[in-house]
C-alpha positions in Angstrom: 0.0 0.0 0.0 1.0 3.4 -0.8 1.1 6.5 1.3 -0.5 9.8 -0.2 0.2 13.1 1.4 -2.2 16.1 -0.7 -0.9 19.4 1.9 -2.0 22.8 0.6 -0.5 25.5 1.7 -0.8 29.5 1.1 1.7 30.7 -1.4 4.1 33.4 -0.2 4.3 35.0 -3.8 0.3 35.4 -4.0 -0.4 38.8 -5.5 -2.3 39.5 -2.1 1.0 39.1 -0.1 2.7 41.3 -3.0 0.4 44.2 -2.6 0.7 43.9 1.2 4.3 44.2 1.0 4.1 46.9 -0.9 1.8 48.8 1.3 4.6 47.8 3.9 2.9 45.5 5.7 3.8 42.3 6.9 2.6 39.4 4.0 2.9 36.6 6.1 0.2 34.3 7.6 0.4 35.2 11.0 -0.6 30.8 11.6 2.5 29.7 9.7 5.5 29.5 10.8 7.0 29.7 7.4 5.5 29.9 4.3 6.9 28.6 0.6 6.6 29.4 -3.3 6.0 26.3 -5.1 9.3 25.6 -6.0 10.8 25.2 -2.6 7.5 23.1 -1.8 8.5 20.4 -4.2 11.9 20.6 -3.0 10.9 19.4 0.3 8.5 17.0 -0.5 10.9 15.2 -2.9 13.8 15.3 -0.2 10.8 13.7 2.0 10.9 10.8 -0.4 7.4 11.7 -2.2 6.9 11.9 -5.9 4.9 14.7 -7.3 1.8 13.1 -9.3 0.2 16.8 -9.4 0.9 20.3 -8.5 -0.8 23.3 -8.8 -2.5 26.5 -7.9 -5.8 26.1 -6.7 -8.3 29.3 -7.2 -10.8 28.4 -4.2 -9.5 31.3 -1.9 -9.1 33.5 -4.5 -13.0 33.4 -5.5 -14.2 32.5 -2.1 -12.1 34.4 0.6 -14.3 37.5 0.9 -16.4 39.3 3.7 -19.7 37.8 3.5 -22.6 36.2 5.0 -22.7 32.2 4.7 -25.1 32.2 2.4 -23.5 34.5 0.0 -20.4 31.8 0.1 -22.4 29.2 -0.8 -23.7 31.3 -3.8 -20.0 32.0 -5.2 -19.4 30.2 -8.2 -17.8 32.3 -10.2 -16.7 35.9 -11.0 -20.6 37.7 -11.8 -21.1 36.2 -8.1 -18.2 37.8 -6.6 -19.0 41.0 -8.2 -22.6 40.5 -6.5 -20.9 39.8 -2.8 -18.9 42.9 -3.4 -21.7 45.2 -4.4 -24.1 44.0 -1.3 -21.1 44.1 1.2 -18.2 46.7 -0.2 -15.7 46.6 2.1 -12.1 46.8 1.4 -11.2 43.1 0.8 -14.3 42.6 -1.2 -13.9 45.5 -3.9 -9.6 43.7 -3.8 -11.1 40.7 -5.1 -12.8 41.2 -8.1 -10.0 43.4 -8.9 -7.6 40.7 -8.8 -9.6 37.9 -9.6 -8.9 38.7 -13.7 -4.7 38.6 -13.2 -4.9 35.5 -10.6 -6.9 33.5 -13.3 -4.5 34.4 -15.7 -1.4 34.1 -14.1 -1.9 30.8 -11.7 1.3 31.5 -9.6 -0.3 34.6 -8.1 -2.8 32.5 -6.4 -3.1 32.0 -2.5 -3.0 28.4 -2.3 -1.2 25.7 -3.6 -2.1 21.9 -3.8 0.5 19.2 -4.1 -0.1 15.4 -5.3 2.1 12.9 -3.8 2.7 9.5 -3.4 5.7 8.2 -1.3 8.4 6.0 -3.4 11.1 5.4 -1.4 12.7 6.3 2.2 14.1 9.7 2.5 17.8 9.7 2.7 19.6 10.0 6.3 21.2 13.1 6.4 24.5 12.6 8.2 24.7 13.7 11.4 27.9 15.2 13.7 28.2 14.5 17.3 31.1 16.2 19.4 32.3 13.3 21.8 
């Protein structure tokens, strides 16, 4: 039997960290300890001794991370809906996302979330180890 291990974690090169960086505040999750790009994701999971069946950006925080009442999330399907949440409720972060929603669907990597695929193949390598005697 094979293990599967499917994490998803927030990218740290979203265009929502970008633009908070810029406005010189801080982009990171404050619940992370440390956050990746995809790159240094797959890095890890390969030195973890996992191969990558799939990878990619997923847009489900990027259409559904707004200010709204539960119903309204379970009416978001795609952008007109957004637009609607936004006009009912126009807060800050709502009138951000149909903004960005265009660029993020066109450029994946600026998404907030990234899912990984993996099934383990082998044992990860022992890294050596030093010991002062």
């Amino acid at each position: 039997m094979k293990s599967i291990l499917i994490p998803t974690t927030p990218n740290v090169a979203s265009l929502f960290r970008r633009l908070r960086l810029l406005l010189g505040r801080q982009p990171i999750y404050r619940y992370h300890v440390r956050e990746y790009t995809m790159e240094e994701e797959l890095a890890l999971i390969e030195e973890a001794g996992f191969d990558v069946m799939k990878a990619y950006y997923s847009m489900v925080n990027d259409l559904t991370l707004i200010d709204a009442e539960p119903d309204d999330y379970i009416k978001l399907s795609n952008y007109r809906d957004l637009v609607k949440a936004t006009l009912r409720r126009p807060t800050k972060l709502n009138v951000l996302r149909p903004l960005a929603y265009p660029l993020v669907k066109l450029r994946p990597s600026l998404r907030q979330l990234m899912v990984v695929v993996n099934v383990k193949s082998r044992e990860p390598s022992p890294r050596p180890l030093e010991r002062w005697g």
